[in-house]
C-alpha positions, -999 to +999 in steps of 0.1 A: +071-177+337+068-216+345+068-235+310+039-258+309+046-296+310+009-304+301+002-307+261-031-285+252-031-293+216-037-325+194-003-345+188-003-369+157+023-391+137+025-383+103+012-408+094-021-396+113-025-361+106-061-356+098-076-331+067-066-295+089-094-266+079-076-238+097-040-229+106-036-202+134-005-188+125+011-167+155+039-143+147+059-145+180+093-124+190+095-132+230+063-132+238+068-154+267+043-138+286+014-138+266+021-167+240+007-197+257-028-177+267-031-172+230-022-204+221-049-219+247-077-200+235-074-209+198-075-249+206-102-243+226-120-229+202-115-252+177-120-280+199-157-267+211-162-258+172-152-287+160-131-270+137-098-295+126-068-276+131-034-267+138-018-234+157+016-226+144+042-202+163+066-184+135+091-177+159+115-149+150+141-153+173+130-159+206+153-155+233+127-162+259+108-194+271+084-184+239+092-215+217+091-238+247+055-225+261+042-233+228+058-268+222+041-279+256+010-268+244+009-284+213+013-258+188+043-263+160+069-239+161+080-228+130+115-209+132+120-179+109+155-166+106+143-135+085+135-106+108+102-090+101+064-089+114+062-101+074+088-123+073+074-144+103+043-146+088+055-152+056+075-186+072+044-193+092+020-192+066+038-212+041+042-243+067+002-247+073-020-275+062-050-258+066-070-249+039-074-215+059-051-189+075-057-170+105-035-148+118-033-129+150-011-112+170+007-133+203+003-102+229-032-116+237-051-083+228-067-107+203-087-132+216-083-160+197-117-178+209-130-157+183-116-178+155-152-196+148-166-161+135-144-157+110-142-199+101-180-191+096-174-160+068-147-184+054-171-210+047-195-188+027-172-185-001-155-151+014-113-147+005-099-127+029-120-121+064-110-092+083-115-087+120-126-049+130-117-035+165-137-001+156-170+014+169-176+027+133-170-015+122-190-030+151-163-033+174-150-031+208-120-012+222-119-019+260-103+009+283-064+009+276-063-012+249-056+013+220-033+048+225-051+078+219-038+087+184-041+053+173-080+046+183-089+085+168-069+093+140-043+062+133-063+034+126-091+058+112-074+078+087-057+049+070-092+031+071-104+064+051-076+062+028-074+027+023-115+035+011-108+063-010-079+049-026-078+014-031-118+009-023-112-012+004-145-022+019-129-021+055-138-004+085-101-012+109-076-016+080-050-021+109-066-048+128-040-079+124-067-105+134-079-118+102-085-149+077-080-157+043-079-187+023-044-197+017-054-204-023-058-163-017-028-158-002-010-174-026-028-153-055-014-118-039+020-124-043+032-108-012+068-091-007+063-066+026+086-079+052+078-058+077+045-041+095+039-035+064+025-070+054-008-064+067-016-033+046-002-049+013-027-074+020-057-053+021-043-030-007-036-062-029-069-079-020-089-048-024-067-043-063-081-078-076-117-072-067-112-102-041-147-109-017-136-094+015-160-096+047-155-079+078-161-091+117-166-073+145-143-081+172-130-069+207-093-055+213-081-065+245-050-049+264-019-061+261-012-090+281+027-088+285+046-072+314+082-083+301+078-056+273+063-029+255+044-031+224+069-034+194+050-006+175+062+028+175+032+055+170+049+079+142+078+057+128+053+028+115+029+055+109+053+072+084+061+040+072+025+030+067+016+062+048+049+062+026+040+022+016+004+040+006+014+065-017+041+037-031+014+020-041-008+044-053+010+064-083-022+077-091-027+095-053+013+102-055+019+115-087-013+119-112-037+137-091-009+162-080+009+161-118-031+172-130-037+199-103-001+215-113-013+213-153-052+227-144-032+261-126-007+265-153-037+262-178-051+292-156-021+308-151-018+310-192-052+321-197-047+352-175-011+364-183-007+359-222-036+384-223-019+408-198-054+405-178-057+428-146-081+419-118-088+452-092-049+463-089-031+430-099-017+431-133-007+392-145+027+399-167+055+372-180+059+368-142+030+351-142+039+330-175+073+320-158+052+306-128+029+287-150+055+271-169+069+262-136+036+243-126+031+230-163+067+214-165+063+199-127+029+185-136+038+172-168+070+155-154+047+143-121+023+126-146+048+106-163+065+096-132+029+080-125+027+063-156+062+050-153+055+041-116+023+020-128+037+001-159+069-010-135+045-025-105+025-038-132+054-055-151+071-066-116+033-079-106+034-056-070+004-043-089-026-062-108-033-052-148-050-022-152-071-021-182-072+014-185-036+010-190-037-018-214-059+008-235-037+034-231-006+017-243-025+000-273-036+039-280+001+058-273+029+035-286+066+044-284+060+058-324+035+079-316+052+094-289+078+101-305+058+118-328+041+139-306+067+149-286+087+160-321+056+183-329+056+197-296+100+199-294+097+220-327+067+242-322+091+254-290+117+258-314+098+277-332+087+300-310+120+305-299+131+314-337+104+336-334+122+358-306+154+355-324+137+373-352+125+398-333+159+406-317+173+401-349+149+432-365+165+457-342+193+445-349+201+428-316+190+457-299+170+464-273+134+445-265+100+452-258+106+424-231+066+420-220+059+412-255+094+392-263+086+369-235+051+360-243+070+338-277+102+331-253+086+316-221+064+290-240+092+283-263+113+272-234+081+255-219+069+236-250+106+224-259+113+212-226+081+192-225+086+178-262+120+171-252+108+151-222+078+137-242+108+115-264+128+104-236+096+094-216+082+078-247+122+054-249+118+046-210+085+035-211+086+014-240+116-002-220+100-008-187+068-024-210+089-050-222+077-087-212+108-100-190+111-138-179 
């Protein structure tokens, strides 16, 4: 491709660089194809909007005619050593004037001359504006523009989880052309380096109760002809759902910790009774599975805690007040104490079977009723046992560090 020798965008001195509303940050990894089409369409629209801004390139390591097509054109190229989606933004972002960030992709599936939509949501006092290519949102996906699996169950099931588990009030949680304030930016705190940068934003956004508005917008198909998209369908999709459940302890370990506890609760109820249902008789075998799902779900519930006090203290995560109550209720004392009573009462029913062996003189057993004192023995000192050692841990990932 021909670089341009004609300058698109506004040059100034220093000394005459107007108040900037927006920066357009680009993320841009030889994109020599597509990059000065992008570029193009986002002065224009600003110019015809009389919107005062600035389009910045984060290059990433160009080895293409990427950082020259944009120079010529006006834009500022920002180089970013860091590799990363993230990390490109990340350098981008923190070298615009504007008052407002928008970012969008440089394969010109975006176009960027529908920057005065979201200048428009920006202006009403919204934080983060986010750009929906989805039917279900409004949007527009023309023919070729989106895989299969991404347009029907991608972009569509993390939407539906990014609802259910964070509350996101967003139709395309995937869609990388959006706006925020950079006051808001600033606020989240964010640490992806990778695709994943996009996500954390929503997820953090969506945590601190931020006003979030949605716009409609079409997805175009990918301009560029040198390369192939630098997604890959099932490798940033496991990567995608992994950063989800990292970020949700209570989807990752408390909902599954709980289910474990409510069938050992059932498994209990049936087998220390020896119940029988039609031909199924529920014995110590049954006992030895519960104790099995009560120990798991115990141990998966304080990993969640543990998880949630850590991304709170390390600020990945907002203060939960549920947590703050928790902790004012449960102090390191108390635990201890609790997990004491519960450590000897296992002991105890241990002794118990001891006793019993001991009366026949360390003979032989009635094991079906033996087992009823030994298997919840084991269970409850294993649990008290884990409820002082959990109690230390926590109280030492709660500390306040500078």
């Amino acid at each position: 491709m021909t670089t341009p020798t004609t300058r698109r965008g506004p040059r100034y001195t220093p000394a005459e660089v107007p108040l900037i509303e927006l920066s357009v940050v680009i993320p841009c990894l030889n994109e020599a194809d597509t990059i000065g089409s992008c570029i193009e369409k986002a002065f224009e629209a600003m110019r015809i909007h009389q919107i005062a801004g600035e389009v910045i390139v984060a290059d990433n390591g160009s080895t293409d005619d990427s950082q020259e097509i944009a120079t010529a054109l006006g834009a500022r190229v920002v180089k970013v050593s860091q590799k990363g989606y993230g990390s490109a933004l990340m350098g981008g972002i923190a070298a615009a004037r504007g008052k407002y960030i928008l970012m969008g992709d440089a394969d010109d599936s975006y176009d960027f001359r529908e920057i005065p939509a979201f200048v428009i949501k920006l202006r009403e006092g919204y934080e983060l504006v986010q750009g929906c290519r989805l039917p279900s949102g409004g949007g527009t996906v023309m023919p070729g523009a989106m895989p299969f699996l991404h347009r029907w169950w991608g972009n569509p099931m993390f939407s539906w989880l990014a609802r259910g588990w964070f509350r996101a009030a967003i139709s395309d949680v995937n869609c990388g052309l959006r706006a925020f304030t950079k006051a808001h930016y600033e606020r989240l705190g964010q640490r992806c380096t990778g695709m994943e940068f996009a996500n954390e934003m929503i997820i953090k956004t969506s945590l601190i109760g931020a006003k979030v508005a949605e716009v409609p917008i079409t997805l175009h198909v990918d301009g560029r002809k040198a390369h192939g998209p630098h997604l890959r369908t099932f490798r940033d999709g496991w990567r995608t759902l992994r950063f989800y459940m990292l970020y949700s302890p209570r989807w990752l370990f408390l909902v599954p910790g709980a289910m474990l506890i409510v069938l050992a609760a059932i498994g209990y109820g049936i087998a220390m009774p020896g119940l029988r249902i039609g031909h199924v008789t529920f014995d110590v075998h049954t006992l030895l599975f519960a104790s099995l799902a009560a120990i798991a779900g115990y141990q998966s519930i304080v990993f969640a805690l543990f998880t949630k006090v850590f991304a709170i203290s390390e600020r990945l995560l907002p203060e939960d007040p549920r947590l703050t109550r928790l902790g004012a209720l449960v102090n390191l004392e108390r635990g201890l104490l609790a997990g004491a009573v519960v450590l000897l009462t296992g002991l105890g029913l241990l002794g118990s079977a001891v006793s019993q062996w001991w009366a026949v003189n360390f003979g032989p057993l009635n094991y079906s009723h033996t087992m009823r004192w030994v298997i919840p023995g084991v269970m409850l000192t294993t649990l008290g046992f884990q409820t002082i050692l959990s109690s230390f841990f926590l109280s030492v990932l709660a500390m306040k560090r500078r």
